[in-house]
Structures are given as C-alpha cells and as structure tokens.
C-alpha positions in Angstrom: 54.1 114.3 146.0 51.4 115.2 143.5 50.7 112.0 140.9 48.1 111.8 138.4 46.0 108.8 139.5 47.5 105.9 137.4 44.3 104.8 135.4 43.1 104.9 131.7 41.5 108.2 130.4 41.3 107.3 127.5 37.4 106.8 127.9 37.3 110.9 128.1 36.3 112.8 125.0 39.4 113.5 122.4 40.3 117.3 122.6 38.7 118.9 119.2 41.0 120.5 116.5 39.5 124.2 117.5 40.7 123.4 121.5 44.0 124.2 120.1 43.3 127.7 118.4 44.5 129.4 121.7 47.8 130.7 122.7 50.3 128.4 122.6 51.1 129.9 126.8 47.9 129.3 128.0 47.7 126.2 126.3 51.3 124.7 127.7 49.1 125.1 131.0 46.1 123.7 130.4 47.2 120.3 128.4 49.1 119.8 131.6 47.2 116.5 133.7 45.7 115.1 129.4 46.3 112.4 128.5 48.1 111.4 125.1 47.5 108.3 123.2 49.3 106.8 120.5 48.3 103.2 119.9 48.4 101.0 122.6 50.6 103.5 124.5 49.3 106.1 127.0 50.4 108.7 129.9 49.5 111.8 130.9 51.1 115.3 130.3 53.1 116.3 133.2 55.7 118.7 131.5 55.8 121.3 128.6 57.1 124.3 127.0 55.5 127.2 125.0 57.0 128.7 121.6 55.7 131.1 119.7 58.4 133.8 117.5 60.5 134.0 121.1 63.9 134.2 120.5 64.5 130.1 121.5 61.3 129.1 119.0 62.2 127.9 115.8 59.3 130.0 114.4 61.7 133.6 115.7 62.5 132.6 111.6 60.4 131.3 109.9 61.7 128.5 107.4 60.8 125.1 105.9 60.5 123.1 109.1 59.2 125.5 111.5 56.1 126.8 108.9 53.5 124.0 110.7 53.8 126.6 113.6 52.7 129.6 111.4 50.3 127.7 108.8 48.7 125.1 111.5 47.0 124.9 114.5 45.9 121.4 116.3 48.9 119.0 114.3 51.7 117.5 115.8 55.1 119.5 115.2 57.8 116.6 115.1 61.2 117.6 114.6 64.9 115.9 115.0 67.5 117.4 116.8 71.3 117.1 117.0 70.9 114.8 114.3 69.5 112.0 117.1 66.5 112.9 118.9 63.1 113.4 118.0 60.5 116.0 119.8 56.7 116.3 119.9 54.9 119.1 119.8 51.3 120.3 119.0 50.5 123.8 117.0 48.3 126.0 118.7 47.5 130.0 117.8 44.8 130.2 115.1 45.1 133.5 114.1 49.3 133.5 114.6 52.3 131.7 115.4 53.3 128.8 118.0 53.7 125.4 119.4 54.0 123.6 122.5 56.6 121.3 123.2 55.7 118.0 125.1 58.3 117.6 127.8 57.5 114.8 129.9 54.6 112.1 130.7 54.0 109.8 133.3 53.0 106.4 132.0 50.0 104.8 132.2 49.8 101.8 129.6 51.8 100.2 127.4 54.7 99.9 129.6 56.4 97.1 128.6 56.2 98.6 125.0 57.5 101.4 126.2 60.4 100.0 128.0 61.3 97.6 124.8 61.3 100.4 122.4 63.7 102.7 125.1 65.7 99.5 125.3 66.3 99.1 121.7 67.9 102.8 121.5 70.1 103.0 124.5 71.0 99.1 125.2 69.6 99.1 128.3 67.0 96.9 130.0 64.6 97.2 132.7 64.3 100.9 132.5 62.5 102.2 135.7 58.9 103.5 134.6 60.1 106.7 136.5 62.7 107.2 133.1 60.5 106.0 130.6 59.3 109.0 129.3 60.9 112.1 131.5 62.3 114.0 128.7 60.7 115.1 125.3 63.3 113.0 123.7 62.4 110.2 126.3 58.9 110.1 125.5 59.5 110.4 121.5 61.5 106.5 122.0 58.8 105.1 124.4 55.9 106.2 122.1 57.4 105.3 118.7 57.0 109.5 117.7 58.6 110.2 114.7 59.0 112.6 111.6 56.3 110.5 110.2 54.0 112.3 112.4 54.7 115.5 111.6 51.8 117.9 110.3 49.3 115.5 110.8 46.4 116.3 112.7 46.2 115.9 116.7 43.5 112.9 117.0 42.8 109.4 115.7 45.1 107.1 116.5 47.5 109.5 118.0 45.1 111.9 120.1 44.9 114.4 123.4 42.1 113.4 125.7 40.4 115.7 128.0 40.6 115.8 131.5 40.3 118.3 134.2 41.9 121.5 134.5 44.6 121.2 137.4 44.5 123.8 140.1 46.9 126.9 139.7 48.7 125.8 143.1 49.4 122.4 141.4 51.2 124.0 138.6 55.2 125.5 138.7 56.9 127.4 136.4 60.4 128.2 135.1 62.3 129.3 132.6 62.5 126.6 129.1 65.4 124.0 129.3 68.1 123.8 127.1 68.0 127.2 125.2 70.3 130.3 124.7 68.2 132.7 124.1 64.7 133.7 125.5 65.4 132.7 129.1 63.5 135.4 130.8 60.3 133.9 129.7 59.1 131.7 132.4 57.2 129.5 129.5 57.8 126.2 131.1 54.8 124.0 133.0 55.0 121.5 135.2 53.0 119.6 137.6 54.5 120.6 140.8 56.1 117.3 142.8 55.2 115.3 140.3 57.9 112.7 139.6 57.9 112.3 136.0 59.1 115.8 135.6 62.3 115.6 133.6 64.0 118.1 135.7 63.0 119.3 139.2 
C-alpha cells in the first residue's frame, strides 16, 4: 500500500505560476504526491485527469466557461456540474489549451474542518478520513472550493506546494472517469495502492 507520509508540506516552496505552462498530460503526472492548500486545510494530490480539446474536455468547444482553459495557464478552473457539484481544476498549456482536473487527495490537516463541512452537505457524521476527499466533488466539500475560485491564480492562500517527483512504477493509469467520449485516452493518474484514490 503506497501512502504519502502523513505530515505538513506545507514548509516546501509554492509551485510558481510558469510551473504550470506545460502540457496539461505531463502535468496530471507530475502534481501527483503536491500538496494543495487552502486555508487551514491540506492533503496531497493522489488522483487527476488531463483535458485539453479531447473530445470529454470542455475546451473540445470553446465557450464562456471553458475559455480559462484557452486564455490561462496556472489558475484554478472551478466549475459546477449537474447543477450540484463543484470541481477543481488548475490551467496548464501556455502556448495552447488545457486543464487538469483534481480527482482525489488524501488528507493531511484540517480534518475535523473537513469532516464538518462534508457533514453539512450530505447529513452525515463521522465521515471516515478515507472518504473525506476521494472524489473531485469530495474534495470540492471538504475544502470549501467553489465558483468563487474560479480564474484566480494558483497560490496565496489557495496554493500547490512542491514536492518530489514520484517514481514512474509508483504511478497507474487509466482511461478518465465518468465521460462518453475520449475513452481511449489513458489521461488519468493515480498513485498506485494508494487509498485515497476515488476508484481503484
């Protein structure tokens, strides 16, 4: 079972606005094991998703909501979905289009925030860390992630911190989750046997 060690990385050195000017594929790899930070809550990347104008991204079209993707790199992308869920995700490409989507992170502080906020929207209490934040919506309710976040930039108060790349063998791939179209594209990451991954 491969788990991040459970401590603050905060300390590290915030990832810079031009760290994000990359591919939004290589990218979904390499935030994979940072840590993300949004005020007194923190946990470490364990799970995205690359987009860039795929057939799944919302950028395959370019319209009012999915123009950070094209105009930005190094903001947070924060959209809501089936009129109940919001998703995180951070621009990337400089010199094109795409995004990746922030699928799961396994807590490290600010639990009990965490678990009151997650709570609050589904009713139930004494959520198991484990579920805390195992699914972009997931991690959107424990972290207090909304629309109010969109376009702004990735740092401040809401920030990546650096950390290590992980070794290839400790990273899987599969096809994206919950999409019709672009399913050949293995464009999902994960840390392999980690288990705050939302799906195995």
């Amino acid at each position: 079972m491969i788990r991040i060690k459970s401590k603050s990385n905060s300390s590290s050195k915030k990832l810079s606005h031009k760290w994000f000017a990359d591919d939004s594929v290589m990218l979904a790899k390499k935030l994979l094991g940072k840590t993300i930070l949004k005020g007194s809550c923190e946990g470490i990347i364990v799970e995205t998703e690359a987009y860039g104008t795929d057939s799944a991204s919302h950028a395959h079209h370019i319209t009012p909501r999915s123009k950070p993707m094209r105009d930005t790199y190094g903001a947070w992308y924060v959209y809501f979905t089936y009129g109940m869920h919001h998703c995180v995700n951070v621009t990337t490409n400089k010199n094109g289009v795409g995004a990746v989507l922030i699928r799961a992170v396994e807590p490290v502080r600010g639990i009990k925030i965490m678990q009151k906020r997650r709570s609050l929207k589904t009713g139930k209490q004494n959520i198991p860390v484990r579920n805390l934040c195992s699914g972009p919506a997931k991690l959107c309710q424990s972290f207090g992630i909304t629309t109010r976040e969109n376009v702004t930039p990735v740092g401040g108060d809401f920030a990546i911190y650096d950390a290590p790349d992980l070794p290839e063998k400790d990273i899987g791939s599969s096809a994206r989750i919950g999409i019709k179209n672009g399913t050949e594209l293995p464009w999902r990451f994960f840390i392999k046997d980690n288990p705050f991954v939302s799906r195995k």
